[in-house]
N, CA and C atoms as a LAMMPS dump frame, in Angstrom:
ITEM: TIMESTEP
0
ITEM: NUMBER OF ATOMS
192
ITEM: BOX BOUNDS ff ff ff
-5.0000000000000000e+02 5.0000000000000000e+02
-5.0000000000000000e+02 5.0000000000000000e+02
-5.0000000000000000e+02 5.0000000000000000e+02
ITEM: ATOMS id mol type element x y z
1 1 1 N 410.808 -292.667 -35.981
2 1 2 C 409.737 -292.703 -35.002
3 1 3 C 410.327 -292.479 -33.614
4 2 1 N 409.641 -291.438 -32.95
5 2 2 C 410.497 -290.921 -31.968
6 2 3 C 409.546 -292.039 -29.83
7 3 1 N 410.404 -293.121 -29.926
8 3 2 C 410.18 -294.349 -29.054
9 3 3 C 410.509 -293.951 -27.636
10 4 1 N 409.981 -294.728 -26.868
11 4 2 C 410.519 -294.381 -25.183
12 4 3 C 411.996 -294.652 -25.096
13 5 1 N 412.499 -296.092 -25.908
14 5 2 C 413.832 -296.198 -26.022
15 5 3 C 414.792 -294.676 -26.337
16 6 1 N 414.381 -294.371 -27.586
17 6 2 C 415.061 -293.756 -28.005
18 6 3 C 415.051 -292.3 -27.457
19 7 1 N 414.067 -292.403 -26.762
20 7 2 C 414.161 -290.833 -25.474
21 7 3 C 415.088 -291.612 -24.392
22 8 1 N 414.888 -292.498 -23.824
23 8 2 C 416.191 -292.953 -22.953
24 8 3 C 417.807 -293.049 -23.616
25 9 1 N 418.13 -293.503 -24.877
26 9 2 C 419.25 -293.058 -25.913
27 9 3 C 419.378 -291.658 -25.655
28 10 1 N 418.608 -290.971 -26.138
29 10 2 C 419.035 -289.754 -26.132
30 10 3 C 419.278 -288.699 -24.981
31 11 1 N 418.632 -289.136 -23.997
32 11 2 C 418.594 -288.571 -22.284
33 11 3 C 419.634 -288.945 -21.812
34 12 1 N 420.323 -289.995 -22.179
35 12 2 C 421.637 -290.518 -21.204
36 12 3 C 423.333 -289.999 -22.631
37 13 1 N 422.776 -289.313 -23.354
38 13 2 C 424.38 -288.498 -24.093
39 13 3 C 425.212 -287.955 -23.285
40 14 1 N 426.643 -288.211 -23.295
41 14 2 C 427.309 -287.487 -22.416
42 14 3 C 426.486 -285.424 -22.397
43 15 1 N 426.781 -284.869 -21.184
44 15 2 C 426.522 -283.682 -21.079
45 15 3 C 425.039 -283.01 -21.228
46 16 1 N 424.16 -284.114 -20.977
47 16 2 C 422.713 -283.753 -21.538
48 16 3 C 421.751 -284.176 -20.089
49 17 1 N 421.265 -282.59 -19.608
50 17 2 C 420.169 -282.69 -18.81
51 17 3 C 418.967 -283.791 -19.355
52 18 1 N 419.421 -284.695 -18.502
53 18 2 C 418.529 -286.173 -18.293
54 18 3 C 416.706 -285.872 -18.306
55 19 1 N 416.287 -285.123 -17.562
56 19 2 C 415.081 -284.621 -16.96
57 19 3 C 414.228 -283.714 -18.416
58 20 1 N 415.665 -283.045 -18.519
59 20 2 C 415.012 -281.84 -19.07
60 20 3 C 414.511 -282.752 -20.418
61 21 1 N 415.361 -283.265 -21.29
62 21 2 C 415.245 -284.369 -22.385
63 21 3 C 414.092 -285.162 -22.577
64 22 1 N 414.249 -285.987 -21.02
65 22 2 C 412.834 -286.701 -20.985
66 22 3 C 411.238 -286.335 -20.963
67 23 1 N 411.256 -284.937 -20.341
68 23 2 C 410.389 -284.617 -20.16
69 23 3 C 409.864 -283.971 -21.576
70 24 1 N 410.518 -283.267 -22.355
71 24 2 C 410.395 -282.167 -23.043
72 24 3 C 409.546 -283.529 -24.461
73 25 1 N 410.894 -284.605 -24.271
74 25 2 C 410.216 -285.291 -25.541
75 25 3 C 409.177 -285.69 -25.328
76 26 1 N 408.863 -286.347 -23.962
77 26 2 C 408.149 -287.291 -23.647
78 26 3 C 406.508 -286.678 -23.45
79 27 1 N 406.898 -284.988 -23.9
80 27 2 C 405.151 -284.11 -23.846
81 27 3 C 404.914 -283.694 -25.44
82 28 1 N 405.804 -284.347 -26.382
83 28 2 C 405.338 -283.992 -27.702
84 28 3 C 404.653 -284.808 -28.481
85 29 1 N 403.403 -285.651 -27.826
86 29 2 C 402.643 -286.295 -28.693
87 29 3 C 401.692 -285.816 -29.213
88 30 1 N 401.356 -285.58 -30.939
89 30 2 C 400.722 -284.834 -31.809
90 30 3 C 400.854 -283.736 -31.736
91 31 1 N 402.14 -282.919 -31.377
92 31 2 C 402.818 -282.045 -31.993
93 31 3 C 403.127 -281.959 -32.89
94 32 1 N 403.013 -280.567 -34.114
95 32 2 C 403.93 -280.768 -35.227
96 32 3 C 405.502 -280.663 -34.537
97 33 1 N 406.355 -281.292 -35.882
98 33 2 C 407.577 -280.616 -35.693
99 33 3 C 408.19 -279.189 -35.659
100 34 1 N 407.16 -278.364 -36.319
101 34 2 C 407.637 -276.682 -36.052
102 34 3 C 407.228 -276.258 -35.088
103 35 1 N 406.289 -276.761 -34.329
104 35 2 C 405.639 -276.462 -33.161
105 35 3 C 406.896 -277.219 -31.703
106 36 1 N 407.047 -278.154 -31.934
107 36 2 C 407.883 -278.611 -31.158
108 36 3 C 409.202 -277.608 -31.201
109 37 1 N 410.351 -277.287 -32.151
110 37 2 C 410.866 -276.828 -32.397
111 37 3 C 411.127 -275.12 -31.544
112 38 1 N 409.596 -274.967 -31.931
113 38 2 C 409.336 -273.355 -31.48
114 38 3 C 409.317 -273.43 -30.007
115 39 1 N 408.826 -274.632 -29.489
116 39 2 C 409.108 -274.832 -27.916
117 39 3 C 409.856 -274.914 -27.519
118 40 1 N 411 -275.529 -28.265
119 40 2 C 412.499 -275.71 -27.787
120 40 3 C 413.109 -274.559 -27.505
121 41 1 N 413.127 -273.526 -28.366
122 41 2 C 413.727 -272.075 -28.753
123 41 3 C 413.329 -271.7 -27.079
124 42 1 N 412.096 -271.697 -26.816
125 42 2 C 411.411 -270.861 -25.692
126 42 3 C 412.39 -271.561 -24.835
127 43 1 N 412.026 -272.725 -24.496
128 43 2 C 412.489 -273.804 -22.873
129 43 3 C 413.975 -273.434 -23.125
130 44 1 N 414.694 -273.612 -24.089
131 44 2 C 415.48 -273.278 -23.724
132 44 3 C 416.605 -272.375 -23.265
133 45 1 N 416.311 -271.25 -23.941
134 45 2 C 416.266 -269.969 -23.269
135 45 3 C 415.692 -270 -21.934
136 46 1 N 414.505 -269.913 -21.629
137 46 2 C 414.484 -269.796 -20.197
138 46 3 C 414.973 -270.717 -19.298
139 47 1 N 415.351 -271.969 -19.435
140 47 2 C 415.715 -272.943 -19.041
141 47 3 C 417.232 -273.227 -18.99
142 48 1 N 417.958 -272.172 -19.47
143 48 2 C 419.398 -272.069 -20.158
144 48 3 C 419.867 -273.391 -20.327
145 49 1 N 419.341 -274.115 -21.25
146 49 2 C 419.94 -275.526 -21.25
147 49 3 C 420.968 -275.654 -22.052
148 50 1 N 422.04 -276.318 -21.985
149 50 2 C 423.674 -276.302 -22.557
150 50 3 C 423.039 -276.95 -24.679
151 51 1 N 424.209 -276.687 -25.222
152 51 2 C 423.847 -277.357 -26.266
153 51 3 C 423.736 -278.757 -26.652
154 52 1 N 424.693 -279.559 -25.28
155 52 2 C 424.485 -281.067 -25.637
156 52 3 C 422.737 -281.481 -25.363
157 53 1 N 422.108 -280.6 -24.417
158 53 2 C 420.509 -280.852 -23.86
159 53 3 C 419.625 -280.4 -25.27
160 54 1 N 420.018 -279.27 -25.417
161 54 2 C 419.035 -279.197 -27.393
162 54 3 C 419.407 -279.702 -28.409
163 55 1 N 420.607 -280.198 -28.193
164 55 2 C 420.752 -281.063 -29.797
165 55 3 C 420.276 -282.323 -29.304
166 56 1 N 420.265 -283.169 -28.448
167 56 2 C 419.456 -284.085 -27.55
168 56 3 C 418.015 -284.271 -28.172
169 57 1 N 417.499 -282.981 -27.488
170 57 2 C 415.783 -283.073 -28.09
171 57 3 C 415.991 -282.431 -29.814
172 58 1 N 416.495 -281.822 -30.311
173 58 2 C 416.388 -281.85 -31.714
174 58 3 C 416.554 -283.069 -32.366
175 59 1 N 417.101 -283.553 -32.202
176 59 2 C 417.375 -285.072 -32.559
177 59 3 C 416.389 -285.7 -32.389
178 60 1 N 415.453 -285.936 -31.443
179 60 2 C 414.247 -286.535 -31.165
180 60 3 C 413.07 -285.964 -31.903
181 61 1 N 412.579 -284.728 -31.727
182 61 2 C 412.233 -283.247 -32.734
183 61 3 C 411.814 -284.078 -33.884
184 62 1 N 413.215 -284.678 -34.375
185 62 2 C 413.695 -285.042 -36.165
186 62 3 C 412.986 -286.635 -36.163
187 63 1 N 412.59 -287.142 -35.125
188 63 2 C 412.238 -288.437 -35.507
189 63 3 C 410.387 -288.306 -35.427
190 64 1 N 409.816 -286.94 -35.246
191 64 2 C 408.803 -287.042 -35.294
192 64 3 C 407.948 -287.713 -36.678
């Protein structure tokens, strides 16, 4: 179950845009998970976010 805690766990990983994390999880309520997923692909590409910032929200993604 993907918790406010566990978006703060996962926002504070070494090397992981804080903002980008919080925000991204913190707008996926009643999202599917492939839908979430498919958002990630987008944001992050345009967003060039490093890989510690998408494995971050994949991880969260996975607790949907």
């Amino acid at each position: 179950m993907l918790t406010a805690d566990l978006i703060q766990k996962l926002s504070t990983r070494k090397d992981v845009k804080t903002i980008a994390v919080q925000n991204f999880l913190g707008s996926l309520d009643g999202m599917s998970k492939s839908d979430a997923f498919a958002n990630l692909q987008m944001d992050a590409k345009s967003y060039r976010w490093n890989a510690a910032t998408q494995k971050a929200i994949r991880d969260g993604i996975a607790k949907l």
